[in-house]
SEPAZA-539772 format. One record per residue (C-alpha): chain; x, y, z; residue in three letters. Coordinates in steps of 0.001 Angstrom, whole numbers. Layout:
N
<pt><ch>A</ch><u>X</u><v>Y</v><w>Z</w><aa>ala</aa></pt>
...
REM end
This chain:
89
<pt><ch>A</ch><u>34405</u><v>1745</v><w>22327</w><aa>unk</aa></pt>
<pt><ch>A</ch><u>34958</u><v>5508</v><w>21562</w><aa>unk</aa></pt>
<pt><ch>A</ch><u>33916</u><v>7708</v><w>23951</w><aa>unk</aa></pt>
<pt><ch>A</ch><u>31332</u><v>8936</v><w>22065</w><aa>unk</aa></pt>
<pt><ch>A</ch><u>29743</u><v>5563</v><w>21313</w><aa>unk</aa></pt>
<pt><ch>A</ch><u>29615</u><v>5431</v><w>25121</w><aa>unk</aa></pt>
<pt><ch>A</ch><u>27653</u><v>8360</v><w>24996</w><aa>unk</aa></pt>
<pt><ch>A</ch><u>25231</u><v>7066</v><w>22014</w><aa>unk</aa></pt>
<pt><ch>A</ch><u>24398</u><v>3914</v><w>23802</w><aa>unk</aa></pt>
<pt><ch>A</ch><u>23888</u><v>5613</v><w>27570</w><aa>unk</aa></pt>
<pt><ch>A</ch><u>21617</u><v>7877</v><w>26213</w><aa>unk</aa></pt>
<pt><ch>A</ch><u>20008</u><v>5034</v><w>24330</w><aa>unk</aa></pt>
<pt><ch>A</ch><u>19759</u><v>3315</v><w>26902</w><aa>unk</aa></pt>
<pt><ch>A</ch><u>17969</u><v>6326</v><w>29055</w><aa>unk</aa></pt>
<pt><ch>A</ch><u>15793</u><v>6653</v><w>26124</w><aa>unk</aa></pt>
<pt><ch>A</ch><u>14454</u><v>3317</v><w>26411</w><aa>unk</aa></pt>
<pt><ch>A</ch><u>12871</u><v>4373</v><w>29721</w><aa>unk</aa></pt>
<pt><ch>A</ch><u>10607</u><v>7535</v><w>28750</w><aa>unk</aa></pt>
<pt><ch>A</ch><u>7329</u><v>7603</v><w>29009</w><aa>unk</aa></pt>
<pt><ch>A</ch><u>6147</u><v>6885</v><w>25983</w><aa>unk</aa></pt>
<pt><ch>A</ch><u>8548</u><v>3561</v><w>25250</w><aa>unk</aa></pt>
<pt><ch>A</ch><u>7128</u><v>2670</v><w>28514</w><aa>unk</aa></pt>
<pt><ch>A</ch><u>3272</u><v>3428</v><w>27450</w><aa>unk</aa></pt>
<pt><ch>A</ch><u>4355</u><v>1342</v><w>24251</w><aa>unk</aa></pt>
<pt><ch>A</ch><u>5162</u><v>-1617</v><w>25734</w><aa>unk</aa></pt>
<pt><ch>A</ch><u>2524</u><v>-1176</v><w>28455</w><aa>unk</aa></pt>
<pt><ch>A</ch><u>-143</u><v>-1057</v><w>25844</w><aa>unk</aa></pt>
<pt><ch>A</ch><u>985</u><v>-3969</v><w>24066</w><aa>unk</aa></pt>
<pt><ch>A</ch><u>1634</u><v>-5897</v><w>27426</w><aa>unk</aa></pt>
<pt><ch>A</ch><u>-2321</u><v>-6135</v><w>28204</w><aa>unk</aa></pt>
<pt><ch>A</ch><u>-3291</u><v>-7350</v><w>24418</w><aa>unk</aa></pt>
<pt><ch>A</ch><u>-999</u><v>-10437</v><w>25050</w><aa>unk</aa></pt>
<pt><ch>A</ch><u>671</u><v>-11009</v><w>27810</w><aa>unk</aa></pt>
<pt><ch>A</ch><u>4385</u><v>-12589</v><w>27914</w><aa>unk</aa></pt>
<pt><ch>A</ch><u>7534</u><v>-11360</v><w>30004</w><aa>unk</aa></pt>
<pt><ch>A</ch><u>9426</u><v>-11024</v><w>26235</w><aa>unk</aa></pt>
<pt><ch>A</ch><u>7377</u><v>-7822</v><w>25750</w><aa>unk</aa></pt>
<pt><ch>A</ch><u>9981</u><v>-5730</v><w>26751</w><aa>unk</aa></pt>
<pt><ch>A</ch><u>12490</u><v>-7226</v><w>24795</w><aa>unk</aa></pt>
<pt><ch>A</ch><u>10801</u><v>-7509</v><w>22018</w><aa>unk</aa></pt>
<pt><ch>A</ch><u>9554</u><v>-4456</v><w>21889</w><aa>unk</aa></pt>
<pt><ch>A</ch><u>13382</u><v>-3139</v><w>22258</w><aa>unk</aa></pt>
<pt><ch>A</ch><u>14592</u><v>-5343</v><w>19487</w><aa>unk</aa></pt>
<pt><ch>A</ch><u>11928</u><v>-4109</v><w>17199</w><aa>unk</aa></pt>
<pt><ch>A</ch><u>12391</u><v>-556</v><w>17827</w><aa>unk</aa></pt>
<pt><ch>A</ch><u>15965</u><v>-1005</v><w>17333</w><aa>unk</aa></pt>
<pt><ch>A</ch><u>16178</u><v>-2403</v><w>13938</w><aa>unk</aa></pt>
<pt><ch>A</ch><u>13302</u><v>-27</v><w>12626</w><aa>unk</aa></pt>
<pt><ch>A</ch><u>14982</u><v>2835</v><w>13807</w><aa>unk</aa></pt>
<pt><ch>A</ch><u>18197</u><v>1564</v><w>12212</w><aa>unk</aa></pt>
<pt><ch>A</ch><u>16700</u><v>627</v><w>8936</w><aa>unk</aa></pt>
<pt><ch>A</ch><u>14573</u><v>4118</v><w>8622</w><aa>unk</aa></pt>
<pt><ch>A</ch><u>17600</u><v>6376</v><w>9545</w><aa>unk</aa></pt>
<pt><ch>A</ch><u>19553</u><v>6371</v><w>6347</w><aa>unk</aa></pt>
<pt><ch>A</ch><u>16966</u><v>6723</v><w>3990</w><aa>unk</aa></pt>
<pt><ch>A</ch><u>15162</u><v>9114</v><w>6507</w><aa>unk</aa></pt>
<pt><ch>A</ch><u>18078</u><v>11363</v><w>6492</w><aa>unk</aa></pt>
<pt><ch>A</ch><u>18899</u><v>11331</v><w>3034</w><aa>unk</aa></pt>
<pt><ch>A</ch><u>15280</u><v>12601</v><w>2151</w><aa>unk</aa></pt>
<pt><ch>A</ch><u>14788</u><v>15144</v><w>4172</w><aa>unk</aa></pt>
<pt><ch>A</ch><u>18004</u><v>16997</v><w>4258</w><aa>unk</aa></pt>
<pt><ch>A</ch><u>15941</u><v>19520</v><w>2525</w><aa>unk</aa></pt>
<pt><ch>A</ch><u>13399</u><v>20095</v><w>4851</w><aa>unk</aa></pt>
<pt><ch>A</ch><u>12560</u><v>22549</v><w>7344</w><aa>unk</aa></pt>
<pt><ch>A</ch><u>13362</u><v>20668</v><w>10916</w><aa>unk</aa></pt>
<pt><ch>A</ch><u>9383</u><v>21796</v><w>12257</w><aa>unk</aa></pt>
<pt><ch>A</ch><u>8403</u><v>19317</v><w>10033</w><aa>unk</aa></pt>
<pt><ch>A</ch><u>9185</u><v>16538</v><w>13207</w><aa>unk</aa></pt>
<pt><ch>A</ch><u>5869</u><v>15977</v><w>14401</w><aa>unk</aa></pt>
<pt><ch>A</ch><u>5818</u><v>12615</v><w>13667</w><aa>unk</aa></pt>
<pt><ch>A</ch><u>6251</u><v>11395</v><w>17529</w><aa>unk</aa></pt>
<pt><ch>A</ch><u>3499</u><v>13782</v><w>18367</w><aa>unk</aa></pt>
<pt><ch>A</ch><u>1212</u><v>11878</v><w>16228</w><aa>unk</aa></pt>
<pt><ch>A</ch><u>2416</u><v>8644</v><w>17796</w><aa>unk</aa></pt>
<pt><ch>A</ch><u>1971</u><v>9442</v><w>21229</w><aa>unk</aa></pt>
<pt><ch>A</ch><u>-1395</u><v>10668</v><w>20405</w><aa>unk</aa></pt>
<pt><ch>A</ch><u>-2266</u><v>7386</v><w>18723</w><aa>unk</aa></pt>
<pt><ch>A</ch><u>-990</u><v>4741</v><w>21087</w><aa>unk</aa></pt>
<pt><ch>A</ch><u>-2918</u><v>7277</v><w>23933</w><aa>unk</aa></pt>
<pt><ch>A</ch><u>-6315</u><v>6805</v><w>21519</w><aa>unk</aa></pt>
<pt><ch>A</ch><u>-5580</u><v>2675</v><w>21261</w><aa>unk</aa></pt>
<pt><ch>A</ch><u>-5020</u><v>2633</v><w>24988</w><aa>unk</aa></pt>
<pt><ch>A</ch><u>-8357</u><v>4431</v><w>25436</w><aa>unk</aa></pt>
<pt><ch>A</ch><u>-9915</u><v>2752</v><w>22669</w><aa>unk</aa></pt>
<pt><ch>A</ch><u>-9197</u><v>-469</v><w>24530</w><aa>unk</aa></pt>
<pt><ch>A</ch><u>-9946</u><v>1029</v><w>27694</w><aa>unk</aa></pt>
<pt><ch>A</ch><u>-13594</u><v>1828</v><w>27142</w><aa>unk</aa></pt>
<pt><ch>A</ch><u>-14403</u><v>-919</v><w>25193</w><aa>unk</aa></pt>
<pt><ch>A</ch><u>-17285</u><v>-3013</v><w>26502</w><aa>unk</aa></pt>
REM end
């Protein structure tokens, strides 16, 4: 490997541990149990993120970069299912 796909996969690799990867999986730990959550949670990520990149890039090369906010919005929802399921009777 390249030095640079050392790089890519360290920092991929220190990605998978921020807080909201780990919120992710903790929220989807407590609906169903099973030590594969992490994994499959990881392996799910990964292709989706693969398969949206190209087409991803290729429509919005046009676009103003402040239009980003979609991890915002997905931190705020998996923080309103967590509650959701928190307060829940």
């Amino acid at each position: 490997m390249t030095g640079l796909e050392v790089l890519a996969v360290a920092l991929g690799m220190r990605h998978g541990v921020d807080p909201d990867h780990l919120a992710a999986v903790d929220g989807l730990s407590r609906v169903r149990p099973s030590p594969f959550n992490g994994v499959l949670f990881a392996i799910g990520h990964g292709g989706l993120v693969t398969l949206l990149a190209f087409p991803a890039a290729s429509l919005l090369k046009g676009l103003d970069l402040e239009a980003f906010h979609l991890p915002a919005f997905l931190l705020l929802l998996v923080a309103a299912l967590n509650l959701y399921r928190l307060l829940k009777p």
